[in-house]
C-alpha positions in Angstrom: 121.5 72.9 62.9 118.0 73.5 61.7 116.3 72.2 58.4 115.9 74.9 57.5 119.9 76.2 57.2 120.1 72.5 55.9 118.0 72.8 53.4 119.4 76.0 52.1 123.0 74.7 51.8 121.7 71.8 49.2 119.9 74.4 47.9 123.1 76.3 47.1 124.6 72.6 46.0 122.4 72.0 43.3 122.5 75.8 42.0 126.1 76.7 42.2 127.5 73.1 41.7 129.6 73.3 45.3 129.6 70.4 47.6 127.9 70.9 50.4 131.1 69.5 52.2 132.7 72.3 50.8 129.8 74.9 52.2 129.9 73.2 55.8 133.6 73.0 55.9 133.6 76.7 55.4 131.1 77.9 57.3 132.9 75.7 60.3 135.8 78.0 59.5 134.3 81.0 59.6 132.7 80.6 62.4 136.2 79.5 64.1 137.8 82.5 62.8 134.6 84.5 64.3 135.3 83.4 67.6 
């Protein structure tokens, strides 16, 4: 992954409060289900 997507998803951590376990975990499943 790049820094930059990185650096987004702790972005979205420390504004909406969601783990960013939680944001890879589904973004792993979506991208499963997209394939």
């Amino acid at each position: 992954m790049n820094m930059e997507f990185i650096e987004a998803i702790h972005e979205l951590e420390k504004e909406k409060g969601i783990s960013a376990e939680i944001l890879f975990e589904a973004i792993e499943a979506a991208l499963i289900s997209a394939y």
